[in-house]
PQR file of N, CA, C, O and H, with PARSE charges and radii, in Angstrom:
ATOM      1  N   UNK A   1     143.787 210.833  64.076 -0.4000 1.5000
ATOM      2  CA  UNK A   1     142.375 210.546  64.087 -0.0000 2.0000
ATOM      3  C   UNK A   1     141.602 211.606  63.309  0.5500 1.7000
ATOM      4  O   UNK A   1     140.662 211.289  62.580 -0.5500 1.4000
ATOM      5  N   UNK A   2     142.037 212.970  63.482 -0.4000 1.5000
ATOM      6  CA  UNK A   2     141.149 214.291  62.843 -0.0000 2.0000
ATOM      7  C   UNK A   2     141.430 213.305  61.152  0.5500 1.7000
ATOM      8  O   UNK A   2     140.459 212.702  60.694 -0.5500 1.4000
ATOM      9  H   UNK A   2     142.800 213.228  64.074  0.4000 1.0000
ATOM     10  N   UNK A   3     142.593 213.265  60.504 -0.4000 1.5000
ATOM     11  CA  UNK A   3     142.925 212.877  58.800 -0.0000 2.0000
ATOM     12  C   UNK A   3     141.647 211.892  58.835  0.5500 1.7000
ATOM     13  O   UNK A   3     140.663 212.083  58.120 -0.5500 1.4000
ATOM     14  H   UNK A   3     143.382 213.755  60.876  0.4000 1.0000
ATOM     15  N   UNK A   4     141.802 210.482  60.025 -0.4000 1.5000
ATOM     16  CA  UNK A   4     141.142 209.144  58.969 -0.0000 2.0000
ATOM     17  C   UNK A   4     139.751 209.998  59.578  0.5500 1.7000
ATOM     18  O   UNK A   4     139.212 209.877  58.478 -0.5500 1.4000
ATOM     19  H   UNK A   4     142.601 210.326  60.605  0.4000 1.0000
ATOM     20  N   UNK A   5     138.991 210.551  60.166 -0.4000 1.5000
ATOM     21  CA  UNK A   5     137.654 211.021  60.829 -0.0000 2.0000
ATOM     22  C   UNK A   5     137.234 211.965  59.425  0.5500 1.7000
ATOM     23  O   UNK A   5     136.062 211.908  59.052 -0.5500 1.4000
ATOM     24  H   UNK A   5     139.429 210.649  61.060  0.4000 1.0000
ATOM     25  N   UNK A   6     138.169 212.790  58.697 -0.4000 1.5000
ATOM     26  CA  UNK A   6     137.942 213.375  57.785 -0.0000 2.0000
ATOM     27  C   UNK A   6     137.135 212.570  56.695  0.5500 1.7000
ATOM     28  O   UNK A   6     135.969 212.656  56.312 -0.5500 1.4000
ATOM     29  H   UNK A   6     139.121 212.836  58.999  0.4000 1.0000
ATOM     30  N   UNK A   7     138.636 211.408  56.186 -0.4000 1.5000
ATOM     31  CA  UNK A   7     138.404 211.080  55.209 -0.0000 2.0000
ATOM     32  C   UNK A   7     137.556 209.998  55.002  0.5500 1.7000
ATOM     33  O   UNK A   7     137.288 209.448  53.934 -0.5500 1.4000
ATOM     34  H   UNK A   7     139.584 211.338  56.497  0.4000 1.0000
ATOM     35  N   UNK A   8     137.178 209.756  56.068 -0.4000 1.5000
ATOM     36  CA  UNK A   8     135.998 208.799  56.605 -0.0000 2.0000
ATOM     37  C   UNK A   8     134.313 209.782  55.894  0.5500 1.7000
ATOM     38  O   UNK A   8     133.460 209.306  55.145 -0.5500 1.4000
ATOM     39  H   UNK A   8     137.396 210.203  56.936  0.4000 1.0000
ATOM     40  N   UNK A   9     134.340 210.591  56.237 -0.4000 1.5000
ATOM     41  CA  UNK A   9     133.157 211.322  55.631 -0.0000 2.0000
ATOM     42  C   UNK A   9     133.334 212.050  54.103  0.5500 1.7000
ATOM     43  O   UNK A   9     132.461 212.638  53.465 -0.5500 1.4000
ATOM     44  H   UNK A   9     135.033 210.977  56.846  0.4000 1.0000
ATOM     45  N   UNK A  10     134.198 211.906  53.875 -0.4000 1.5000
ATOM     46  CA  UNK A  10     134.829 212.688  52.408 -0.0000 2.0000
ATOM     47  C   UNK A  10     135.122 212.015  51.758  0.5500 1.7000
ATOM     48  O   UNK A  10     135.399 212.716  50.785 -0.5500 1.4000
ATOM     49  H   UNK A  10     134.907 211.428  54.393  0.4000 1.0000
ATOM     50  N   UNK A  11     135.410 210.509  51.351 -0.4000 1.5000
ATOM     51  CA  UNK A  11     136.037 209.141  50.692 -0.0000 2.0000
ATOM     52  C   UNK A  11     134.267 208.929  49.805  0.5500 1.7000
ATOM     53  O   UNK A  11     134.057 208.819  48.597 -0.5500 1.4000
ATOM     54  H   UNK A  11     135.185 209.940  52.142  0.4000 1.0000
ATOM     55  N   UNK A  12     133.550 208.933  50.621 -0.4000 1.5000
ATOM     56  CA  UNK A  12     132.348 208.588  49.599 -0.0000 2.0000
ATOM     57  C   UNK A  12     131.646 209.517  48.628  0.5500 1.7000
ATOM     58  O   UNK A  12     130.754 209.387  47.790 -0.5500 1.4000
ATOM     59  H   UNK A  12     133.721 209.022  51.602  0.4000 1.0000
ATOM     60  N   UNK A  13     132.172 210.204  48.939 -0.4000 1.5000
ATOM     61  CA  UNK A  13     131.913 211.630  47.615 -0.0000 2.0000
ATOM     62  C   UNK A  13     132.630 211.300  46.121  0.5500 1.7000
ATOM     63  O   UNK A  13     132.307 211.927  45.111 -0.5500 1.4000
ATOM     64  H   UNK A  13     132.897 210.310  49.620  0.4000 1.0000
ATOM     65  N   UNK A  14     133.483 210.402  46.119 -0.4000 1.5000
ATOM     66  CA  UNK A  14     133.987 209.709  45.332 -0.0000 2.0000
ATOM     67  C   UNK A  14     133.045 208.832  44.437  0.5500 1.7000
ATOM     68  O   UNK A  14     133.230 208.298  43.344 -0.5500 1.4000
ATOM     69  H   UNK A  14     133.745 209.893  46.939  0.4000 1.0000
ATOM     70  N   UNK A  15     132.151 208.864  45.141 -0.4000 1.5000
ATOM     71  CA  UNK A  15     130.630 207.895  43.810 -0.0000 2.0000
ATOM     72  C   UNK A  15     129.933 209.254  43.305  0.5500 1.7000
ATOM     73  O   UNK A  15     129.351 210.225  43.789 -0.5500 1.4000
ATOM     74  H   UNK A  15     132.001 209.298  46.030  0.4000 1.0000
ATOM     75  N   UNK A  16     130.288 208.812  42.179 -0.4000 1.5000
ATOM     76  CA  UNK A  16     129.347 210.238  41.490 -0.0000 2.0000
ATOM     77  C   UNK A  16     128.087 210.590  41.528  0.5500 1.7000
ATOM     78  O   UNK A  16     127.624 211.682  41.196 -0.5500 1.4000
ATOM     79  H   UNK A  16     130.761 208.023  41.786  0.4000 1.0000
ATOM     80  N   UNK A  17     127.380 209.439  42.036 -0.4000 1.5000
ATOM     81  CA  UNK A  17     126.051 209.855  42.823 -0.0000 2.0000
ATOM     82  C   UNK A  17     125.791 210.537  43.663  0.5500 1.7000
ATOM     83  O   UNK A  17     126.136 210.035  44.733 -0.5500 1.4000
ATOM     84  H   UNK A  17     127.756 208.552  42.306  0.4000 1.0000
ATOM     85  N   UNK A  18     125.149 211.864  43.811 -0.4000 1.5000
ATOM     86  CA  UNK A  18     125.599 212.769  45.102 -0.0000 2.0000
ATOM     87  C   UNK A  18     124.349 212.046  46.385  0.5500 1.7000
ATOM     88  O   UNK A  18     124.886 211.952  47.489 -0.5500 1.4000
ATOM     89  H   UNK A  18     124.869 212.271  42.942  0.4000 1.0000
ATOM     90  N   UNK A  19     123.431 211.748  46.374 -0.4000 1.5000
ATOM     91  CA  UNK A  19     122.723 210.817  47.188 -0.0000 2.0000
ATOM     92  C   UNK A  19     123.188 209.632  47.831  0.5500 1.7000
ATOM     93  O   UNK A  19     122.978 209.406  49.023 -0.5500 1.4000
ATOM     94  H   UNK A  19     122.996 211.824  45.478  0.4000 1.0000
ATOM     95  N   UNK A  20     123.903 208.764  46.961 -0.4000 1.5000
ATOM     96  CA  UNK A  20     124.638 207.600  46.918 -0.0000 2.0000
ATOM     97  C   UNK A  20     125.608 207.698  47.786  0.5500 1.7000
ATOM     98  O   UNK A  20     125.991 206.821  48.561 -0.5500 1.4000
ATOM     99  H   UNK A  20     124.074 208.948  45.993  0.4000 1.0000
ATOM    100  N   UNK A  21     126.145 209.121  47.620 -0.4000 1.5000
ATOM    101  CA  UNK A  21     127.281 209.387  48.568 -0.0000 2.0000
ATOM    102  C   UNK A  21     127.391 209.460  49.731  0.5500 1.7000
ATOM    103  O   UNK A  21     128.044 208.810  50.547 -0.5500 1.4000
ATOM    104  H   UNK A  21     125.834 209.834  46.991  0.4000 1.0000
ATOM    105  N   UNK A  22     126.279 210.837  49.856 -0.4000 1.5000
ATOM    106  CA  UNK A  22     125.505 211.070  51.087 -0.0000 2.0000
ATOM    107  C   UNK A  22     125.201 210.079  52.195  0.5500 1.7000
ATOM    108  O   UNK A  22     125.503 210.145  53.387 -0.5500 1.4000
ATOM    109  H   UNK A  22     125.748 211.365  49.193  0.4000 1.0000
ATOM    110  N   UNK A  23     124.685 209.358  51.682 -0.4000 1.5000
ATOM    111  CA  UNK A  23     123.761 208.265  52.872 -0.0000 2.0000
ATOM    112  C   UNK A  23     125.492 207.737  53.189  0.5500 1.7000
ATOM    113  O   UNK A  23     125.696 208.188  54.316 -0.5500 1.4000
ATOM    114  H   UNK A  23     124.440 209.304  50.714  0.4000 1.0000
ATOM    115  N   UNK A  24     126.336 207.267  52.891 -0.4000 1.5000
ATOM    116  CA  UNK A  24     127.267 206.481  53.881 -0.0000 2.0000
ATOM    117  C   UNK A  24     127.883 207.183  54.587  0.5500 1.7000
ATOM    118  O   UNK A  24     128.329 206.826  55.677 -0.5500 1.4000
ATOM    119  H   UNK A  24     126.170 206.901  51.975  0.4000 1.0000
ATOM    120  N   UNK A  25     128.065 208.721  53.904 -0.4000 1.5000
ATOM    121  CA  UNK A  25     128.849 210.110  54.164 -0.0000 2.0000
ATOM    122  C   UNK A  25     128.281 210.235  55.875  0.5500 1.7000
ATOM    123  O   UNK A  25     129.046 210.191  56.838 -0.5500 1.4000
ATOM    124  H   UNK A  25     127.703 209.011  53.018  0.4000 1.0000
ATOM    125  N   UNK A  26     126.869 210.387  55.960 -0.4000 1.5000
ATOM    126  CA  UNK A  26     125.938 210.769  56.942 -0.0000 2.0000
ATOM    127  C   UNK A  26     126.359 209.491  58.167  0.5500 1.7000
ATOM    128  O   UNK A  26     126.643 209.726  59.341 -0.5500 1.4000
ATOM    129  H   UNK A  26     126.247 210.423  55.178  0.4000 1.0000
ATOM    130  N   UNK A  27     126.311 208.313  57.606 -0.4000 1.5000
ATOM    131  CA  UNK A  27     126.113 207.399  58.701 -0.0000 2.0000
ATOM    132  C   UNK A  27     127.903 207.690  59.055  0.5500 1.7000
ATOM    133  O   UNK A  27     128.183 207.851  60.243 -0.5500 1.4000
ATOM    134  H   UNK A  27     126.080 208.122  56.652  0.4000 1.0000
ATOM    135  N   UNK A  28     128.620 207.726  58.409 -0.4000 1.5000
ATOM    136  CA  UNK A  28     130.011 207.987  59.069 -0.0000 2.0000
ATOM    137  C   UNK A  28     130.231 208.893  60.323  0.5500 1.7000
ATOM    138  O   UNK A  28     130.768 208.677  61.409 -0.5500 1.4000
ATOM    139  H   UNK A  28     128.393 207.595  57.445  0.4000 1.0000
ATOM    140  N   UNK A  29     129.483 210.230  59.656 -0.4000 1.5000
ATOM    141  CA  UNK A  29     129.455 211.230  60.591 -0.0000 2.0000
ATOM    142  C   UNK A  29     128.741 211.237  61.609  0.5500 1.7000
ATOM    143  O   UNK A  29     128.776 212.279  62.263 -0.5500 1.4000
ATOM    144  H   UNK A  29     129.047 210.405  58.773  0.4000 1.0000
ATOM    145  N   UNK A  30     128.131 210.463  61.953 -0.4000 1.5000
ATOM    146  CA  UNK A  30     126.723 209.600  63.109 -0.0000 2.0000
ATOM    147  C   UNK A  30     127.629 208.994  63.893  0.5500 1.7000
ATOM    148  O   UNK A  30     127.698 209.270  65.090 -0.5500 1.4000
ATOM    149  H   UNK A  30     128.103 209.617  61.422  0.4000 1.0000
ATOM    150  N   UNK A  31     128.287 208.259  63.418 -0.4000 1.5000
ATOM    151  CA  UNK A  31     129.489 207.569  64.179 -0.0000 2.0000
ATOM    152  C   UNK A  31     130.445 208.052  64.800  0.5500 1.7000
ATOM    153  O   UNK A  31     130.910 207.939  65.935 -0.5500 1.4000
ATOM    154  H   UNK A  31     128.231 208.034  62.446  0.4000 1.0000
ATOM    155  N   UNK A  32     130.732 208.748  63.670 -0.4000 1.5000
ATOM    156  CA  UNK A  32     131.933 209.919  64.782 -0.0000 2.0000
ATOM    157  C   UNK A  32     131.635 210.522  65.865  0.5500 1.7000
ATOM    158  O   UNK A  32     132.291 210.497  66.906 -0.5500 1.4000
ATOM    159  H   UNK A  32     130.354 208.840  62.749  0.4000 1.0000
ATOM    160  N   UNK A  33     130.432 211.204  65.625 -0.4000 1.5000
ATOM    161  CA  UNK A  33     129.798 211.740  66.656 -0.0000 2.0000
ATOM    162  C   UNK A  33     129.762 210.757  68.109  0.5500 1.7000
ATOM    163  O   UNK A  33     130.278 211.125  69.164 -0.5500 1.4000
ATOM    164  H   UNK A  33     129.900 211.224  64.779  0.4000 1.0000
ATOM    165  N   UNK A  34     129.178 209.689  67.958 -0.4000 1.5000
ATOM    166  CA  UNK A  34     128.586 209.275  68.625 -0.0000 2.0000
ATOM    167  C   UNK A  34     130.012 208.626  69.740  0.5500 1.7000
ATOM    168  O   UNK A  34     130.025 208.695  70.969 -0.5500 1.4000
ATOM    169  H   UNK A  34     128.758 209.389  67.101  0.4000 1.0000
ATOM    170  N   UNK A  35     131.260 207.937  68.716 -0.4000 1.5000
ATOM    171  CA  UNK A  35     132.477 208.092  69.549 -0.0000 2.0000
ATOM    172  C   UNK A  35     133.317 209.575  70.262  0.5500 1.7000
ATOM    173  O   UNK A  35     134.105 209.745  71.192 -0.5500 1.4000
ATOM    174  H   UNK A  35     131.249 207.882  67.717  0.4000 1.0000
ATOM    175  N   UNK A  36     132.956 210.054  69.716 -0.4000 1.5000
ATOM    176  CA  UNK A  36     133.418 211.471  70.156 -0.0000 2.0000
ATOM    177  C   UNK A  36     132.580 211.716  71.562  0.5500 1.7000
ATOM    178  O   UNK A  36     133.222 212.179  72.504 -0.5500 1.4000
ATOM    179  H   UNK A  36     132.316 209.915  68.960  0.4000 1.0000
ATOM    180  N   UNK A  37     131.109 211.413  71.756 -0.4000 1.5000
ATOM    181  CA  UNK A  37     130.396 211.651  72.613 -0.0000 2.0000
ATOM    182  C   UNK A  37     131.096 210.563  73.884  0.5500 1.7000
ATOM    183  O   UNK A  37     131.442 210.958  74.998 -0.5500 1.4000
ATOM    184  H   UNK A  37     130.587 211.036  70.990  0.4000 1.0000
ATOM    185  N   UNK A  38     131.178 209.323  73.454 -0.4000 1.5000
ATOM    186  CA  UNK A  38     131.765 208.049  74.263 -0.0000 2.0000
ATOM    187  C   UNK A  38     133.098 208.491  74.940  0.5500 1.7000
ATOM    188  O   UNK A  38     133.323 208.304  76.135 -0.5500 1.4000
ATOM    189  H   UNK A  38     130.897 209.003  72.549  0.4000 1.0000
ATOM    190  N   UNK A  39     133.827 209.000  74.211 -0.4000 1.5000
ATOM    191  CA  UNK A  39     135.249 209.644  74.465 -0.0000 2.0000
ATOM    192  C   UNK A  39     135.162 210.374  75.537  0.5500 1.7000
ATOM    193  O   UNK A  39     135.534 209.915  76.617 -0.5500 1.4000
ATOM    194  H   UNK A  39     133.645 209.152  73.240  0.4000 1.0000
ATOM    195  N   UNK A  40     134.627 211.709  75.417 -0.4000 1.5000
ATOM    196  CA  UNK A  40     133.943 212.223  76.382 -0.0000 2.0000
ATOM    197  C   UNK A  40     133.174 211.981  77.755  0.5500 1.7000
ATOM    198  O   UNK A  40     133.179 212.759  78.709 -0.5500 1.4000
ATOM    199  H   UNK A  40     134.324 212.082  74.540  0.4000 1.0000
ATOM    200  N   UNK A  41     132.679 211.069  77.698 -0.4000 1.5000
ATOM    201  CA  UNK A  41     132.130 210.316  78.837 -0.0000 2.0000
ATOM    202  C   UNK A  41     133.106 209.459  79.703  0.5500 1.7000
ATOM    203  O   UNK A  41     133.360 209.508  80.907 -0.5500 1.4000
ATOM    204  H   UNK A  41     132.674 210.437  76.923  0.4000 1.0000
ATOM    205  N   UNK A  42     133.574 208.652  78.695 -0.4000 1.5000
ATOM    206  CA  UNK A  42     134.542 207.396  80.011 -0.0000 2.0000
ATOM    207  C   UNK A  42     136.041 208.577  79.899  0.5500 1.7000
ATOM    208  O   UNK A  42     136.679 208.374  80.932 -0.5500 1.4000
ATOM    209  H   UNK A  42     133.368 208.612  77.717  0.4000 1.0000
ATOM    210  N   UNK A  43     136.599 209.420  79.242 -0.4000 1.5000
ATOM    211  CA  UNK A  43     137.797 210.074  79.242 -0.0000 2.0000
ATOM    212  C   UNK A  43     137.660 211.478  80.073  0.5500 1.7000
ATOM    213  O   UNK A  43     138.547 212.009  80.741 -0.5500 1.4000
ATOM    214  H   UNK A  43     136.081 209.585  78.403  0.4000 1.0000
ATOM    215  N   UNK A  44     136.529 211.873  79.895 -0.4000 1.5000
ATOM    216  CA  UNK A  44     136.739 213.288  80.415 -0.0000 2.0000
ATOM    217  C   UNK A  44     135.615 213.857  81.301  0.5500 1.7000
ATOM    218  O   UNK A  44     135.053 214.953  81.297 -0.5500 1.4000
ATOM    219  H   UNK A  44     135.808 211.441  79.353  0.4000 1.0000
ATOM    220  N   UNK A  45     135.455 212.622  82.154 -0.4000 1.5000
ATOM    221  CA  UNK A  45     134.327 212.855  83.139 -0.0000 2.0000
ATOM    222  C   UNK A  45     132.787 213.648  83.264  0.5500 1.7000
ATOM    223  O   UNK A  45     132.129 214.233  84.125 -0.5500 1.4000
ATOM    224  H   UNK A  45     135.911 211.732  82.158  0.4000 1.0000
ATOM    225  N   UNK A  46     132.680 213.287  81.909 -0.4000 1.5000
ATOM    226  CA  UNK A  46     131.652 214.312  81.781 -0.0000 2.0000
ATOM    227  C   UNK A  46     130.035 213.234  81.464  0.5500 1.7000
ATOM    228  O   UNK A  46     130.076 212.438  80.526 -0.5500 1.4000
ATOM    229  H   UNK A  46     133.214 212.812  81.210  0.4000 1.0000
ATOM    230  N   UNK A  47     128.880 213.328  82.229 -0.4000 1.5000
ATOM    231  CA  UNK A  47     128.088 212.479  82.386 -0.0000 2.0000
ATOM    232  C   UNK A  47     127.363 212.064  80.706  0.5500 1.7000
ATOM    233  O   UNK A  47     127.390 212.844  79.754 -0.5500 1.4000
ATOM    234  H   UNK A  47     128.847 213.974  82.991  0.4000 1.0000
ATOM    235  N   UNK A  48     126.812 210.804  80.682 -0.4000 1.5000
ATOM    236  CA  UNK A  48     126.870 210.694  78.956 -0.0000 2.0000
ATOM    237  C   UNK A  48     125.540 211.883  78.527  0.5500 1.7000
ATOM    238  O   UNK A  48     125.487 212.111  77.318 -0.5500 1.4000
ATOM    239  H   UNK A  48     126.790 210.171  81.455  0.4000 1.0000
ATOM    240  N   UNK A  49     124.763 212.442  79.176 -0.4000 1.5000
ATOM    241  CA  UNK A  49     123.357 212.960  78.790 -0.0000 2.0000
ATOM    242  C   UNK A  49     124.619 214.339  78.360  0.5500 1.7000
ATOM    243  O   UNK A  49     124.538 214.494  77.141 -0.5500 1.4000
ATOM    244  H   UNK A  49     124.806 212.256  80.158  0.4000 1.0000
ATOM    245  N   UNK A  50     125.546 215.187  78.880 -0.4000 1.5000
ATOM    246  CA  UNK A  50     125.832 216.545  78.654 -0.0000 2.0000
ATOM    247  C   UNK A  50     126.978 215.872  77.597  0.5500 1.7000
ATOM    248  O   UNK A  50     127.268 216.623  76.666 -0.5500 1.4000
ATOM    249  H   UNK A  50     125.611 215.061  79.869  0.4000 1.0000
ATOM    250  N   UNK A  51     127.612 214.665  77.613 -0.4000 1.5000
ATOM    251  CA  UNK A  51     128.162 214.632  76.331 -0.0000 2.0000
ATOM    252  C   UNK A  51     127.515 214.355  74.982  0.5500 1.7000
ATOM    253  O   UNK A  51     128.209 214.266  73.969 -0.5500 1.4000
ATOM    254  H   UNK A  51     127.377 214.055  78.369  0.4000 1.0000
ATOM    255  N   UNK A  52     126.607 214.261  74.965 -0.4000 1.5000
ATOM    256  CA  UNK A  52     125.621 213.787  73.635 -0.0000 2.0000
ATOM    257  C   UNK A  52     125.036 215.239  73.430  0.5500 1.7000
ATOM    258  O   UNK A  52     124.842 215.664  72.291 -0.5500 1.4000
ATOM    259  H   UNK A  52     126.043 214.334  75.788  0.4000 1.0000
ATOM    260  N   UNK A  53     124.814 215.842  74.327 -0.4000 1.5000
ATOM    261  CA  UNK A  53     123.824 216.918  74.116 -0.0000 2.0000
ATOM    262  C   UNK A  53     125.334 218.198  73.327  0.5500 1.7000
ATOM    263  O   UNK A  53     125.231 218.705  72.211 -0.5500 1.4000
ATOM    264  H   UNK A  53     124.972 215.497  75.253  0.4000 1.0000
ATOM    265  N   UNK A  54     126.612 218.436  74.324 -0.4000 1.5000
ATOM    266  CA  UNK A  54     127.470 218.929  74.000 -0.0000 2.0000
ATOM    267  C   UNK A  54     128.268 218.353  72.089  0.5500 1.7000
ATOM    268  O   UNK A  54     128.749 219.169  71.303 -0.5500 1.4000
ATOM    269  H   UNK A  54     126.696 218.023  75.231  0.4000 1.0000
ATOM    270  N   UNK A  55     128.211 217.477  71.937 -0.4000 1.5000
ATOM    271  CA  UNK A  55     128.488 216.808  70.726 -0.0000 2.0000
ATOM    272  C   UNK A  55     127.500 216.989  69.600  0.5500 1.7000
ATOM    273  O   UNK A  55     127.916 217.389  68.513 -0.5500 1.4000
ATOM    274  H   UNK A  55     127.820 216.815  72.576  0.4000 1.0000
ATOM    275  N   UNK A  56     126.560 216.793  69.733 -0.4000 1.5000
ATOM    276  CA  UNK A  56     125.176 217.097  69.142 -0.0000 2.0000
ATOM    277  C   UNK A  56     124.882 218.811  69.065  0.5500 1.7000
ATOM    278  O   UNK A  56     124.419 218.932  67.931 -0.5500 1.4000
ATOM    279  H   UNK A  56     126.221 216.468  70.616  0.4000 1.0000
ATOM    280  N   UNK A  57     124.901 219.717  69.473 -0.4000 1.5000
ATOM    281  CA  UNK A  57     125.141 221.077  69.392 -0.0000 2.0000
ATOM    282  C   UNK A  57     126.533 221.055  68.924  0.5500 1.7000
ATOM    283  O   UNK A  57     126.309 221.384  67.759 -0.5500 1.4000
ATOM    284  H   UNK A  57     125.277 219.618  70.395  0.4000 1.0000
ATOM    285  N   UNK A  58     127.915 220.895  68.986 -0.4000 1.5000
ATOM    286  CA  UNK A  58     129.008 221.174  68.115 -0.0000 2.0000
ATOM    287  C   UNK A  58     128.695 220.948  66.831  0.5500 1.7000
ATOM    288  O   UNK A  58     128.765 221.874  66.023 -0.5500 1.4000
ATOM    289  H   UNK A  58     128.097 220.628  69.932  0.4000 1.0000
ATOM    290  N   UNK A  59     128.157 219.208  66.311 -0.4000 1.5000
ATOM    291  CA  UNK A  59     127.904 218.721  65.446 -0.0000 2.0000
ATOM    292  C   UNK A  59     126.585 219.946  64.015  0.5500 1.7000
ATOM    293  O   UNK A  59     126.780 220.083  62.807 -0.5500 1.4000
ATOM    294  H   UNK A  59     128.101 218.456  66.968  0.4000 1.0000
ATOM    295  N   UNK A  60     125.939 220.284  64.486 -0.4000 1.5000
ATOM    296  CA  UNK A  60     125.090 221.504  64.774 -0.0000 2.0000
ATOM    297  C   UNK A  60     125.702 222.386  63.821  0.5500 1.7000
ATOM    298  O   UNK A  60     125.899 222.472  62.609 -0.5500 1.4000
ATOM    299  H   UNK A  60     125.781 220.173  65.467  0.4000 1.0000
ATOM    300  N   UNK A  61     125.895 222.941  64.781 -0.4000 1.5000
ATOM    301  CA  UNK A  61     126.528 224.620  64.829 -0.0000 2.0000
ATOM    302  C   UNK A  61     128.012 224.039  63.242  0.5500 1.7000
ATOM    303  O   UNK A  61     128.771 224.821  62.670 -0.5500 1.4000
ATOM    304  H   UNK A  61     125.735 222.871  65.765  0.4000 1.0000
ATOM    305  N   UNK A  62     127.952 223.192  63.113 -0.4000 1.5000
ATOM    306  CA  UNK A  62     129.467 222.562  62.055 -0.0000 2.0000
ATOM    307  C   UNK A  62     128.468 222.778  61.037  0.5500 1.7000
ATOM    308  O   UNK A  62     128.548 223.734  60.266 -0.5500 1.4000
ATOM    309  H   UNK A  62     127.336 222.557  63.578  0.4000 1.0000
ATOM    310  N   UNK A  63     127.425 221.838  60.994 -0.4000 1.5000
ATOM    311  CA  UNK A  63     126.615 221.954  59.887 -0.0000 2.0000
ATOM    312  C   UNK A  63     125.984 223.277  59.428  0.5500 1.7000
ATOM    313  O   UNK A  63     126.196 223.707  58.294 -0.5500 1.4000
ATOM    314  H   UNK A  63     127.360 221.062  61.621  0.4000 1.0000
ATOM    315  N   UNK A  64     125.141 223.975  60.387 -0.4000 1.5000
ATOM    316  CA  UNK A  64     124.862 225.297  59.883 -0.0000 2.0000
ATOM    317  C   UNK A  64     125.802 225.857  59.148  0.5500 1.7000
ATOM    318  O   UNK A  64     125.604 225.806  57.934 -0.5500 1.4000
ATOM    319  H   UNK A  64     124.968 223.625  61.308  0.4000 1.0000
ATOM    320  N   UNK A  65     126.881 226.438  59.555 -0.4000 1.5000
ATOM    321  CA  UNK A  65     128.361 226.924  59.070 -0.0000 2.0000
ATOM    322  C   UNK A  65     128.092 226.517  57.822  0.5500 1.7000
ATOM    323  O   UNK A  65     127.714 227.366  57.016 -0.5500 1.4000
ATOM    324  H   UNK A  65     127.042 226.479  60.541  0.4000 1.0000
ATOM    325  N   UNK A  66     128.215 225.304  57.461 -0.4000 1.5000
ATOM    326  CA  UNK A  66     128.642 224.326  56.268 -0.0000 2.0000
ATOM    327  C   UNK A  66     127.543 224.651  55.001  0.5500 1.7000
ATOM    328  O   UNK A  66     127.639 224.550  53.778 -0.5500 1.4000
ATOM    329  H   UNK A  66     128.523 224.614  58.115  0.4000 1.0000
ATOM    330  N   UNK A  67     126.396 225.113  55.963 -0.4000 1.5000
ATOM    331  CA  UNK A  67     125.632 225.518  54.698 -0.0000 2.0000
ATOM    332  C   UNK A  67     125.541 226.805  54.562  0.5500 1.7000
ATOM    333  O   UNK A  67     125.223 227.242  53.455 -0.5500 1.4000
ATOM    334  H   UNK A  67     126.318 225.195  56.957  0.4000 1.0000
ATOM    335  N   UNK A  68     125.810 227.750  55.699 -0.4000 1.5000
ATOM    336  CA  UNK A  68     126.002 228.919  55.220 -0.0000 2.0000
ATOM    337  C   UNK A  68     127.247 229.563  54.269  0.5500 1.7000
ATOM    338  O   UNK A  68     127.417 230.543  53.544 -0.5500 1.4000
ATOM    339  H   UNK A  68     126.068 227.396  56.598  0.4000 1.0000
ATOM    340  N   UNK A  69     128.165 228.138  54.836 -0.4000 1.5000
ATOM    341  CA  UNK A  69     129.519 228.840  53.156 -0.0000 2.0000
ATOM    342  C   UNK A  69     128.809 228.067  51.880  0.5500 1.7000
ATOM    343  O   UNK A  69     129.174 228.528  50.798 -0.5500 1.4000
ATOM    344  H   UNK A  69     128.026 227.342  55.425  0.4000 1.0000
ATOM    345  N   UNK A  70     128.100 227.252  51.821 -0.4000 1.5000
ATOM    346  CA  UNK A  70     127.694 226.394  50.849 -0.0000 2.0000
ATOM    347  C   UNK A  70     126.616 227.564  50.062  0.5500 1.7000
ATOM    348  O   UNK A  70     126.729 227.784  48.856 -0.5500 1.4000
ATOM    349  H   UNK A  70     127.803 226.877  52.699  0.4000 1.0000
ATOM    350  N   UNK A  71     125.874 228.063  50.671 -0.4000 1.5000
ATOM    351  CA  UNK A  71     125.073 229.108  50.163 -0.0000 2.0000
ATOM    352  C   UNK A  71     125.551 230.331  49.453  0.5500 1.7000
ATOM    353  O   UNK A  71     124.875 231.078  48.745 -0.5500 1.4000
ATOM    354  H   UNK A  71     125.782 227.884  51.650  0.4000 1.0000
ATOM    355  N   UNK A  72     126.585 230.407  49.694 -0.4000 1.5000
ATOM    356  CA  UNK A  72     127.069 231.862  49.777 -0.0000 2.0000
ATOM    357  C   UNK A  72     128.105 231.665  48.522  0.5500 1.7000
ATOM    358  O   UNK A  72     128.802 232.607  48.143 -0.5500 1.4000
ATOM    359  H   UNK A  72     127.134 229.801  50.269  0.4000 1.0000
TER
END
């Protein structure tokens, strides 16, 4: 799941439009999230408000990172 979750957000970078890319790139990663949050809830007992909120801060804290090596 980590490979196709990857290449699920990384496959549309493949249109040389970097906007073009983006927008399906984004809604992929919306999705993931949002199963990852689901996962969490019915799998690992955890109520859906602290799995969205817990997923949503990982999700976060990935991106900051991402632009602080992107910057640098």
């Amino acid at each position: 799941m980590t490979a196709l979750g990857g290449l699920g957000h990384s496959l549309p970078y493949l249109i040389p439009d970097f906007w073009t890319a983006t927008t399906p790139a984004i809604a992929v990663v919306i999705i993931e999230l949002a199963l990852i949050s689901w996962v969490r809830w019915r799998f690992m007992e955890t109520s859906p408000l602290a799995a969205a909120l817990q997923v949503a801060l990982g999700g976060a804290i990935v991106f900051g990172v991402g632009v602080l090596i992107g910057a640098s």
